[in-house]
TILOLUM-189123 format. One record per residue: y, x, z of N, C-alpha, C, O in turn. Coordinates in pm, whole numbers, padded with zeros to 5 digits, always signed. Layout:
N
YXZYXZYXZYXZ;...
This chain:
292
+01814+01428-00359+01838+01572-00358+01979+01598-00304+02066+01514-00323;+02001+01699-00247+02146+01746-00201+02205+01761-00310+02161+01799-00418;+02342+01718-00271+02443+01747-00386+02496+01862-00407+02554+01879-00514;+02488+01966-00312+02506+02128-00302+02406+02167-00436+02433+02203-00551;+02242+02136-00344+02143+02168-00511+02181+02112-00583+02207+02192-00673;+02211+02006-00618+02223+01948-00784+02305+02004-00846+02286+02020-00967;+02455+02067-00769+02549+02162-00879+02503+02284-00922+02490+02337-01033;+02483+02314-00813+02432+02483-00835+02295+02467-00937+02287+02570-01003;+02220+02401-00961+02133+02385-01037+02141+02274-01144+02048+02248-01220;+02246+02217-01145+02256+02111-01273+02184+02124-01403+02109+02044-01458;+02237+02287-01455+02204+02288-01553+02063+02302-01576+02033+02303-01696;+01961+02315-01489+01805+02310-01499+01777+02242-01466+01667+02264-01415;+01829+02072-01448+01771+01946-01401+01760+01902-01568+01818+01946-01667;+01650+01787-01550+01648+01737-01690+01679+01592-01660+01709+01567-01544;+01676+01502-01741+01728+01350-01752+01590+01318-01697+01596+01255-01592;+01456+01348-01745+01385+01251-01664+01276+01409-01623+01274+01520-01675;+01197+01348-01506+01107+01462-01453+00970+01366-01348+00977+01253-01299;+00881+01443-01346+00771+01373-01319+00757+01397-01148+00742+01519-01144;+00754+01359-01036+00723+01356-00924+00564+01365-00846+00507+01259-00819;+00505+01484-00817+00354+01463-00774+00348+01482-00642+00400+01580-00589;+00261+01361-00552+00243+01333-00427+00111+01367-00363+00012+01408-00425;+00118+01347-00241+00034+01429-00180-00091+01433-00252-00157+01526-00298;-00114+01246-00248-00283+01238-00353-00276+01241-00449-00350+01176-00522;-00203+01302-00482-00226+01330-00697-00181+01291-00751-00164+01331-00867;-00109+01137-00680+00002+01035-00810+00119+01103-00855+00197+01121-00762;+00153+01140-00945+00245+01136-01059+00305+00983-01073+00263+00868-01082;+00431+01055-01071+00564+00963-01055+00674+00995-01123+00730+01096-01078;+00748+00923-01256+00835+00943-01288+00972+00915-01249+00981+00805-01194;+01079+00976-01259+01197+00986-01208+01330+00989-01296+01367+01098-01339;+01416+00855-01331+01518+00941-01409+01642+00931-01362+01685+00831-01306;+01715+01050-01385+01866+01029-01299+01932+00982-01351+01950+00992-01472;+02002+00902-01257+02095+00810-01332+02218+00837-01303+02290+00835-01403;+02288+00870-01178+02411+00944-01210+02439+00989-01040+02400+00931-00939;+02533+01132-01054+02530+01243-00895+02653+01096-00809+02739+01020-00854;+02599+01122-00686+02701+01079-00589+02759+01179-00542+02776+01269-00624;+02816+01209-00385+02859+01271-00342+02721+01355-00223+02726+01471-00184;+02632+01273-00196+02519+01327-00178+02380+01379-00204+02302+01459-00152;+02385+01291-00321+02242+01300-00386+02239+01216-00512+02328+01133-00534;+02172+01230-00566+02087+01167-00707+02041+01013-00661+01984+00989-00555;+02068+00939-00735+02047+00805-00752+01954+00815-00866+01984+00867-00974;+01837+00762-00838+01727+00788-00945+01660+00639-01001+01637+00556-00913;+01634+00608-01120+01616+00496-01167+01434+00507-01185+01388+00555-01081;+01326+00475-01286+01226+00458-01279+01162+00392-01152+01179+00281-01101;+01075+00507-01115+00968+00431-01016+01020+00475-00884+00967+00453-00775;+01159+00558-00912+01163+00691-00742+01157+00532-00615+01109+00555-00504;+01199+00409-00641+01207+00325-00537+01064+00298-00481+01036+00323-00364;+00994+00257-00551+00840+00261-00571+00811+00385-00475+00793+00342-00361;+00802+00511-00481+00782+00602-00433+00850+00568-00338+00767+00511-00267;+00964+00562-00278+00999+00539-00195+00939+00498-00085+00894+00561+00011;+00946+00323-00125+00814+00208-00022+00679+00252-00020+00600+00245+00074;+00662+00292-00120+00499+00355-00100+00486+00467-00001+00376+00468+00055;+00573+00565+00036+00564+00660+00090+00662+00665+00268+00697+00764+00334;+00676+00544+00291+00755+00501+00373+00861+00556+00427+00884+00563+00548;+00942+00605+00321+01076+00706+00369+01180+00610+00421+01198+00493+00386;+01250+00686+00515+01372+00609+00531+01507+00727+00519+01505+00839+00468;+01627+00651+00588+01754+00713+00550+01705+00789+00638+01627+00753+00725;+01767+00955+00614+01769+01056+00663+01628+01150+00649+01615+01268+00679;+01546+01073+00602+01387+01222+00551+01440+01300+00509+01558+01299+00477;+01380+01365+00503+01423+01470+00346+01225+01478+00262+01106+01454+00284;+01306+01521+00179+01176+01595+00093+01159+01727+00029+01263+01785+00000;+01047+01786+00003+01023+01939-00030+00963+01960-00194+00848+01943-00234;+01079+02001-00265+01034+01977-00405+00937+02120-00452+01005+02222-00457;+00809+02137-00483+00738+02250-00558+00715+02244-00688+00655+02153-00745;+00772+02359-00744+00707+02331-00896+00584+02341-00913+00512+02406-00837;+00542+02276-01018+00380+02294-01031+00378+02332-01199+00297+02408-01251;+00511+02244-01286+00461+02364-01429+00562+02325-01461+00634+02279-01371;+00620+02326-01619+00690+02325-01665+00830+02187-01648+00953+02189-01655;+00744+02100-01629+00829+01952-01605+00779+01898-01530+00787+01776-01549;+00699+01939-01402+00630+01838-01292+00657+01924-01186+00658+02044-01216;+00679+01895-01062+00709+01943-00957+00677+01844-00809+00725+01732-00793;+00621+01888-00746+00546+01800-00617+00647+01787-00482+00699+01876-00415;+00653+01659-00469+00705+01618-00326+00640+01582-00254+00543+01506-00255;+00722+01672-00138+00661+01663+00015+00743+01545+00122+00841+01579+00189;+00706+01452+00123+00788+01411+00238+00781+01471+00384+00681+01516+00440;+00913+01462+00433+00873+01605+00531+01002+01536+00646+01109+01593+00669;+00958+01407+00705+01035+01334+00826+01121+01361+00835+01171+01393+00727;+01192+01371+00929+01329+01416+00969+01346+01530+01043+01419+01551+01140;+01227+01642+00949+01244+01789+01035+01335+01858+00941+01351+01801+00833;+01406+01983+00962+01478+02035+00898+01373+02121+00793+01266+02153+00844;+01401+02170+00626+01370+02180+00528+01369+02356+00526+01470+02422+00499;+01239+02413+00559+01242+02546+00522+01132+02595+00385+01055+02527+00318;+01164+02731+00380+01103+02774+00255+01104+02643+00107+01001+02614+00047;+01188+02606+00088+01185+02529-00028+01194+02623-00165+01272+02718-00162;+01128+02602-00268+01086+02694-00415+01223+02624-00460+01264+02517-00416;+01288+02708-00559+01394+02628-00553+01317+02597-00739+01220+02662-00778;+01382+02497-00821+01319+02455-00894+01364+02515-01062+01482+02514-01097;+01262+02559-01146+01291+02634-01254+01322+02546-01345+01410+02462-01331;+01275+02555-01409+01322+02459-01596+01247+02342-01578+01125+02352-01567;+01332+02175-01571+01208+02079-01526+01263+02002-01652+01305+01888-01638;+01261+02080-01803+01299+02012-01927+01185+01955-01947+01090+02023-01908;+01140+01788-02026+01036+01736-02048+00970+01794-02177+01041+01798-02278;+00837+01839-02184+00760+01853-02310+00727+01770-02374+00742+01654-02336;+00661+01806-02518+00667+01694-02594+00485+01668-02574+00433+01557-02561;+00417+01789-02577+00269+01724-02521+00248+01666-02406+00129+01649-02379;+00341+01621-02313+00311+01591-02174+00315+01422-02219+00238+01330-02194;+00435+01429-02293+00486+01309-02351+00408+01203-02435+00442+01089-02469;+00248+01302-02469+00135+01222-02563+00030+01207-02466-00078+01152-02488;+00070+01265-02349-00087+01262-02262-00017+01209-02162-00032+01272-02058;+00084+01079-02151+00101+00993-02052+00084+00848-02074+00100+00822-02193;+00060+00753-02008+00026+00631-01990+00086+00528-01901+00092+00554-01780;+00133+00412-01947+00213+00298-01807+00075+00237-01764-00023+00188-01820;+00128+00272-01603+00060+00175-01525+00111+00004-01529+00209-00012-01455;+00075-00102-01587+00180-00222-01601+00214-00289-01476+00327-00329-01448;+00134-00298-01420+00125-00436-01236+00180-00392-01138+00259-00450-01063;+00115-00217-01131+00162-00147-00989+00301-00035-00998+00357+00040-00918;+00321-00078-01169+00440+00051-01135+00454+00195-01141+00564+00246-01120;+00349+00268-01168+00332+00408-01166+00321+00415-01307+00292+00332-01393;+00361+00569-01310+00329+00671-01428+00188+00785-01422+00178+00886-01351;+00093+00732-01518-00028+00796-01471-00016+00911-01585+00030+00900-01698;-00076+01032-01515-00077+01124-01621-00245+01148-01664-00326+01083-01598;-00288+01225-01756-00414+01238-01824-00433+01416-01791-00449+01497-01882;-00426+01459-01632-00445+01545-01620-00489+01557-01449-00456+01472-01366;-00574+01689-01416-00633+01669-01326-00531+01699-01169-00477+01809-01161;-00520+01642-01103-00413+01672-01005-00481+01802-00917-00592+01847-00888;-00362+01827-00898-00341+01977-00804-00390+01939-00681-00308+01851-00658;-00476+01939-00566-00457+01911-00440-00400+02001-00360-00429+02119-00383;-00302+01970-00245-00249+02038-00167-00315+02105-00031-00378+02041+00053;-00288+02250-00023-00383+02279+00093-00349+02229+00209-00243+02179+00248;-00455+02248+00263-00449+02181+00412-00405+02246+00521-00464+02333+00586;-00286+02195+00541-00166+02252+00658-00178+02209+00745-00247+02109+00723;-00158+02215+00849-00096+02189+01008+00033+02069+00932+00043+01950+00962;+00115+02141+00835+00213+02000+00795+00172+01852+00732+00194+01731+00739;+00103+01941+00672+00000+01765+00584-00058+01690+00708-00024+01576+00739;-00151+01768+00776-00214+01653+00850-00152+01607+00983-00217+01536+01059;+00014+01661+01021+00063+01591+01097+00151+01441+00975+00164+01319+00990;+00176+01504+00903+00262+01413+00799+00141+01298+00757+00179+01184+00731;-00006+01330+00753-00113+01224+00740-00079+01120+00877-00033+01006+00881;-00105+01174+00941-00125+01128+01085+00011+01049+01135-00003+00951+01209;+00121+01086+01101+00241+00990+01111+00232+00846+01080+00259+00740+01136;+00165+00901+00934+00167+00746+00813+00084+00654+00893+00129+00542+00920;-00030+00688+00931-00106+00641+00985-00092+00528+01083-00141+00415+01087;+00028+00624+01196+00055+00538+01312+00186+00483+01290+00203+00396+01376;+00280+00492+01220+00339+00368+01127+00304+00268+01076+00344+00159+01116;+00206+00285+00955+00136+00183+00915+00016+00100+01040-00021-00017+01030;-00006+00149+01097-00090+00092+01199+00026-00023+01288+00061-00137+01261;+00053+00050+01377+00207-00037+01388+00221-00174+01344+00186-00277+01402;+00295-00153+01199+00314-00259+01154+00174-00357+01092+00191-00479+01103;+00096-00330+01056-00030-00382+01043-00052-00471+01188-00054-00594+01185;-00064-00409+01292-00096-00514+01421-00011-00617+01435-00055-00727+01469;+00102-00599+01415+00232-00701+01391+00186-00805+01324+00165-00921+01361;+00169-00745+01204+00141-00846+01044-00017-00935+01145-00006-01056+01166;-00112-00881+01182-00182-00945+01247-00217-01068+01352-00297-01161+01348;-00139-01033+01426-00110-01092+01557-00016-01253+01496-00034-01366+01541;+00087-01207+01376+00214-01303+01310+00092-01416+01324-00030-01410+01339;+00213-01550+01309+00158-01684+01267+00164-01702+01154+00250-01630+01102;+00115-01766+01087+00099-01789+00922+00178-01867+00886+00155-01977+00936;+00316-01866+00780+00426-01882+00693+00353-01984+00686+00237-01943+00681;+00355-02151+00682+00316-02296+00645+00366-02288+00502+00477-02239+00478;+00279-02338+00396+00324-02306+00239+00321-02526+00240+00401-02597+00178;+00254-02556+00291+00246-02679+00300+00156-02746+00372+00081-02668+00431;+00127-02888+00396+00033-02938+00503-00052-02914+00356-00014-02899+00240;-00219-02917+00438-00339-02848+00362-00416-03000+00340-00381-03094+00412;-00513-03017+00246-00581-03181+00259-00700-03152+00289-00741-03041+00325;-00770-03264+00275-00933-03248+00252-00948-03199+00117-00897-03228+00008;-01064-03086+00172-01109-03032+00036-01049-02927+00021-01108-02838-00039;-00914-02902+00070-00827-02724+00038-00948-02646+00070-01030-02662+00161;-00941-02547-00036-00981-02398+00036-00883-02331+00111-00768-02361+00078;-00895-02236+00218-00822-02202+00294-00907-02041+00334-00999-01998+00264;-00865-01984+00430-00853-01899+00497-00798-01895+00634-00680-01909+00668;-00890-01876+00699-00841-01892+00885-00853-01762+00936-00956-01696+00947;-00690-01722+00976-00693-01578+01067-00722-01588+01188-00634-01617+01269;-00833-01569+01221-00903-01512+01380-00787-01425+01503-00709-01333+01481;-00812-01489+01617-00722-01419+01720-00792-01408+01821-00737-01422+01929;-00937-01378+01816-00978-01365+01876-01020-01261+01926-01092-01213+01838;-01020-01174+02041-01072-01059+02035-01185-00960+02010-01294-01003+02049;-01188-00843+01959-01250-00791+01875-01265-00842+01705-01331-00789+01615;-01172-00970+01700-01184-01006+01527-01023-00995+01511-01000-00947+01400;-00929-01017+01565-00817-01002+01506-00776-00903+01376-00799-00788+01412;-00736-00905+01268-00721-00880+01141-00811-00917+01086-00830-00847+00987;-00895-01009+01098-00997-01060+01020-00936-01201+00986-00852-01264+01050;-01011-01240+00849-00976-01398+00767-01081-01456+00709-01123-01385+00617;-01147-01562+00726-01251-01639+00678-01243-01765+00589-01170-01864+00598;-01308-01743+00530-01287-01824+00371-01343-01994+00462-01439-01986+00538;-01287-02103+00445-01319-02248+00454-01267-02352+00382-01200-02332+00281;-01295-02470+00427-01251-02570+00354-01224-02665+00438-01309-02688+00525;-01071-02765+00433-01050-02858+00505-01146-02981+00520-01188-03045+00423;-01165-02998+00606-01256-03119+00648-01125-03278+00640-01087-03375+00574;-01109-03208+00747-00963-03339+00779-00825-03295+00880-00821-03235+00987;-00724-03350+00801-00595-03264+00927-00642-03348+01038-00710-03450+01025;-00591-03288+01167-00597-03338+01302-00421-03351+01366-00377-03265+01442;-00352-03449+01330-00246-03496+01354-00140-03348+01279-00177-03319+01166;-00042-03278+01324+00033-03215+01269+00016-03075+01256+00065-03002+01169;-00060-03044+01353-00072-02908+01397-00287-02853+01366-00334-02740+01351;-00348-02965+01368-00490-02881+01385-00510-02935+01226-00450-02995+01137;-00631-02872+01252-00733-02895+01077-00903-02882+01184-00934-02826+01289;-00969-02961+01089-01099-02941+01127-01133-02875+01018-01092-02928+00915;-01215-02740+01000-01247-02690+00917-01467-02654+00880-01563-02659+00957;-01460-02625+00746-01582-02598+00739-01603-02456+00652-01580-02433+00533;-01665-02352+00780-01680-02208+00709-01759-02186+00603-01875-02223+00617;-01727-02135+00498-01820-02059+00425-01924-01937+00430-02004-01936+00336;-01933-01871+00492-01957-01734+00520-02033-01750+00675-02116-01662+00696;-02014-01851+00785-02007-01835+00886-02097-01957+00903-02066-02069+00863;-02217-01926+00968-02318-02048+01019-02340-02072+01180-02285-02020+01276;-02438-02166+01171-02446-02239+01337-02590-02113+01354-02662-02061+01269;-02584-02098+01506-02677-01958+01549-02816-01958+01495-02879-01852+01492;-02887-02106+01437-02975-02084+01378-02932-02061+01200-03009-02076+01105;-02812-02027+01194-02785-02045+01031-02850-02091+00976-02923-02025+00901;-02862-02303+00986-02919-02354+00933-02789-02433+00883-02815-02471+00769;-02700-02460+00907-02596-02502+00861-02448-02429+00868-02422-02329+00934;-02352-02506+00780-02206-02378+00838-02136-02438+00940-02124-02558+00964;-02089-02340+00998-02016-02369+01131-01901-02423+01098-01839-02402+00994;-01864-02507+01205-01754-02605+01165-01668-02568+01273-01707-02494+01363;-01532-02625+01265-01442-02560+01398-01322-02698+01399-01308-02784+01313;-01248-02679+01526-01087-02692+01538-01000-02644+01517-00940-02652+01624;-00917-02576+01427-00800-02496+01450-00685-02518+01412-00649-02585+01315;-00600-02437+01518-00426-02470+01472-00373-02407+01338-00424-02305+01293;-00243-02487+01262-00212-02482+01141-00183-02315+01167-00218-02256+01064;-00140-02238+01248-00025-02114+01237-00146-02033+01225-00110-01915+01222;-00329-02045+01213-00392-01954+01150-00466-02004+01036-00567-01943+01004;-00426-02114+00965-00432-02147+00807-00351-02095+00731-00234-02085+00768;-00394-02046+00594-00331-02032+00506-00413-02037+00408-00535-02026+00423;-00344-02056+00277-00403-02072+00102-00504-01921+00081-00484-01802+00109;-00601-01984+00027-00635-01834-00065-00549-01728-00152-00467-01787-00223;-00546-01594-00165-00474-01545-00218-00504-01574-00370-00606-01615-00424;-00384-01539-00418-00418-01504-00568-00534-01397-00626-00553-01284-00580;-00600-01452-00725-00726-01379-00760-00668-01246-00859-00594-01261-00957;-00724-01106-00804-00667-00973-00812-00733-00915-00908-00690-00801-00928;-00833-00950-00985-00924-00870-01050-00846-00794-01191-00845-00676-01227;-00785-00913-01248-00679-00853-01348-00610-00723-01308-00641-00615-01359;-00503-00738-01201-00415-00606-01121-00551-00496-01146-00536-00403-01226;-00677-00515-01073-00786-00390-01032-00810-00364-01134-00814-00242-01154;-00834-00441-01234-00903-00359-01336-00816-00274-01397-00859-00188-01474;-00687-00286-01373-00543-00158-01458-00502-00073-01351-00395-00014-01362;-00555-00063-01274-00522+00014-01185-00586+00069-01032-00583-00013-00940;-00637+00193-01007-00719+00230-00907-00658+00204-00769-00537+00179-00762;-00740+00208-00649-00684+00208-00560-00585+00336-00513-00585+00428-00595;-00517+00354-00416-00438+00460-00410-00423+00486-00267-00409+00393-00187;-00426+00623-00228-00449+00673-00098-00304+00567-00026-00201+00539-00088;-00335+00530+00101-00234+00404+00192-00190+00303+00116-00074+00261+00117;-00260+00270+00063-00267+00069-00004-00305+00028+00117-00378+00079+00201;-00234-00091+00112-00301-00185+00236-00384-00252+00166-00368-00273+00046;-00523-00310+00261-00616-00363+00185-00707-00502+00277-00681-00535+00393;-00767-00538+00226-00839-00617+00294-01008-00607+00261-01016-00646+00145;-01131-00575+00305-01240-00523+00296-01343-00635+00348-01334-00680+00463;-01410-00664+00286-01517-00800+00277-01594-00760+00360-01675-00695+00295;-01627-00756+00484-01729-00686+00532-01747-00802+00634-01646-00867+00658;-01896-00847+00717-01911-00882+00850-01883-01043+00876-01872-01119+00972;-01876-01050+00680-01877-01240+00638-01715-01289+00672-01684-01403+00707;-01630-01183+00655-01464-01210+00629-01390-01068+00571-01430-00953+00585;-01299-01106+00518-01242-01031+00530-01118-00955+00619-01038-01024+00682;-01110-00778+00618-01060-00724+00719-00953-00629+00723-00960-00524+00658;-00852-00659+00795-00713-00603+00720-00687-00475+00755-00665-00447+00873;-00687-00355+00630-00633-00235+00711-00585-00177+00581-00563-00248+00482;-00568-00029+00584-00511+00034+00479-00573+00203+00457-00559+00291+00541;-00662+00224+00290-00695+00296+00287-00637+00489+00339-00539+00554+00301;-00699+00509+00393-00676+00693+00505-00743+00737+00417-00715+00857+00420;-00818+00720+00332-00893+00875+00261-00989+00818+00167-01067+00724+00181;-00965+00901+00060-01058+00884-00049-01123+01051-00100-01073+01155-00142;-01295+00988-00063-01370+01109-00114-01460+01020-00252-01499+00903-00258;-01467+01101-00323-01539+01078-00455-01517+00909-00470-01418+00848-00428;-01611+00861-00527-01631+00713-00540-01556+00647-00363-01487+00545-00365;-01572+00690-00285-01589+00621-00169-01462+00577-00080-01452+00674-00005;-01380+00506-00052-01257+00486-00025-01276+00469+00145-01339+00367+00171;-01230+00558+00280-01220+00530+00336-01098+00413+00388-00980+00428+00356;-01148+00293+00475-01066+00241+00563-01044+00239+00684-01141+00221+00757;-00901+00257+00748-00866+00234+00850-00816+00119+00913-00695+00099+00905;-00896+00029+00982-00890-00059+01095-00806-00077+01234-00861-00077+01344;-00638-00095+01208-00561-00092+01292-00599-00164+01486-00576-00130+01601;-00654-00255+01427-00673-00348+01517-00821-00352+01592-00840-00424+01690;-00938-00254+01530-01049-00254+01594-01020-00081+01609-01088-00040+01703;-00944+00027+01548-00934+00132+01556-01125+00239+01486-01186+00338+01525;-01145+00126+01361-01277+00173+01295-01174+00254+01176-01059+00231+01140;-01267+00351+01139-01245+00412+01022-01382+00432+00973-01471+00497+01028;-01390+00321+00782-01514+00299+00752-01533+00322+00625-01471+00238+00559;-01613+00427+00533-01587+00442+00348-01648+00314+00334-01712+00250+00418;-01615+00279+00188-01712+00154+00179-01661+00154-00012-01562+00212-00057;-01755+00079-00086-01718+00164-00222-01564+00038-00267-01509-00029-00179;-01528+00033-00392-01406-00025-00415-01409-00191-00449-01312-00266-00440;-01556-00232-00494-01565-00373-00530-01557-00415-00395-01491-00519-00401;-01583-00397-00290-01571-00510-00147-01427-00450-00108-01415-00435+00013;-01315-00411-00185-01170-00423-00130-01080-00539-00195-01143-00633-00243;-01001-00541-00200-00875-00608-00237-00719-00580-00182-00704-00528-00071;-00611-00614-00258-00500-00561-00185-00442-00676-00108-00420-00791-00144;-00427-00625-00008-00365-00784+00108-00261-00824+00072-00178-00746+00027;-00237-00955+00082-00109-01057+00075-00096-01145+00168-00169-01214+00239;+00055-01121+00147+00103-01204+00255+00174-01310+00178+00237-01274+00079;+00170-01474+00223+00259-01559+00211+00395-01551+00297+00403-01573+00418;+00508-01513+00207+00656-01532+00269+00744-01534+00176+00737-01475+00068;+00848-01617+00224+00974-01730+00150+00868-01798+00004+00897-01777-00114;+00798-01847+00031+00757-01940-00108+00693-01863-00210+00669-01903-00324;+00657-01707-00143+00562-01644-00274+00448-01564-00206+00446-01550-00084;+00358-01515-00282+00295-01393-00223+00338-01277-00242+00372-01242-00355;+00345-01200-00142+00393-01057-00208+00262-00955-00113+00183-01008-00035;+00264-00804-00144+00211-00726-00119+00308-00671+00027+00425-00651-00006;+00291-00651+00130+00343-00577+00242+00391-00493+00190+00506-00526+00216;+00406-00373+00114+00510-00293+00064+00656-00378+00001+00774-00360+00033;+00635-00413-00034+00753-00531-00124+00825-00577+00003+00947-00571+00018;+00731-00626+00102+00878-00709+00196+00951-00603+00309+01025-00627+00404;+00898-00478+00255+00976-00341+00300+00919-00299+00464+00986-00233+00544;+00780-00356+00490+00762-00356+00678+00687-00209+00645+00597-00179+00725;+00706-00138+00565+00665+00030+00614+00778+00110+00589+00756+00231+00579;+00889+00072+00578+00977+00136+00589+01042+00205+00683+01143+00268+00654;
């Protein structure tokens, strides 16, 4: 926040206040102390942050919505008109019995029905940004060679990223057969058979599109829903396929397909959240900051 607003309005800021985003997430915020420009905010505002891919110089558009919740707009690096300026954002004490921790992903979920925002000319250029940002870096993350976690044996399960065209962002579940001097693996697909699919197809390939299976996610899913621009990976077509959810109607989570340019609903058990192996761990693509 500007440090102009924060004086002139100090005294109607509260110590902590709830943040609501475009899709409905509620986000808590607490200040931790004024700079000379803005609020340094402790809780999840970093979280919000990476999730929402701001960088230095955005701004954002604060609306009240009730008594202690008020909705942000991220709003690029255009200049900031009609802003509501913000009334009493003191915390209640019933808001305070009808909230819940998210534990894995970090959010503050509330037990109330979210506001949706109408549909502007600003939203769906501000949709459409994210989009071709995250797309962007998604083809990158694609195209990359795979972080070596170690040489693989007979018997590893693995995962082989495809570079082939029309499959690129795709990964197929196998198992080492035998290394082939430093660089190949002979592998054997799971998912993937010989044209009479009477047996599985077997291959050659170089180490820089091996990698380990991810860590098994079901724990994370079951505490927590998917959320509009998660990056994801989608079981479809006997691999899985890397993109990041664009839209959620009812049950149905659309995905967007950087690299084939598909946009496909498909329900939430055939997703997962993508990982990447880098410096010696897995992390989630938000974490190593590439939508920033």
């Amino acid at each position: 926040m500007p440090g102009a607003f924060v004086k002139e309005n100090k005294k109607m800021l509260a110590k902590t206040a709830l943040l609501k985003t475009n899709e409905g997430m509620l986000w808590e915020v607490k200040i931790a102390r004024e700079t000379s420009d803005y609020f340094i905010c402790k809780g999840d505002w970093p979280r919000f942050v990476v999730h929402h891919m701001l960088e230095l110089g955005d701004m954002l558009i604060f609306y009240l919505v009730d008594k202690s919740t008020f909705h942000v707009v991220p709003y690029s690096k255009k200049p900031c008109t009609n802003i509501r300026h913000l009334e009493d954002l003191s915390s209640s004490e019933e808001e305070e019995k009808n909230t819940e921790f998210g534990t894995s992903r970090g959010c503050k979920k509330v037990k109330t029905e979210p506001k949706a925002l109408s549909d502007t000319n600003f939203s769906k250029e501000l949709h459409q940004s994210r989009i071709d940002r995250m797309s962007k870096a998604i083809k990158e993350i694609a195209l990359k060679k795979q972080q070596i976690q170690k040489p693989f044996e007979k018997g590893d399960e693995v995962e082989v990223a495809s570079q082939e065209d029309g499959l690129i962002g795709s990964y197929y579940t196998a198992t080492i057969i035998s290394p082939i001097g430093s660089y190949l693996y002979r592998v054997k697909y799971k998912t993937l058979f010989s044209d009479d699919e009477s047996v599985p197809l077997e291959d050659v390939v170089t180490a820089s599109k091996v990698r380990a299976v991810p860590p098994d996610q079901r724990k994370i899913l079951s505490e927590n829903n998917f959320r509009l621009y998660d990056v994801v990976d989608v079981f479809a077509n006997d691999g899985w396929w890397f993109g990041f959810i664009s839209g959620i109607v009812g049950e149905e989570l659309y995905v967007y397909f950087p690299t084939t340019a598909d946009n496909i609903a498909y329900p939430p058990d055939v997703l997962r959240l993508h990982q990447e192996w880098s410096d010696g761990k897995w992390i989630f693509p938000p974490e190593q900051g590439i939508f920033n």
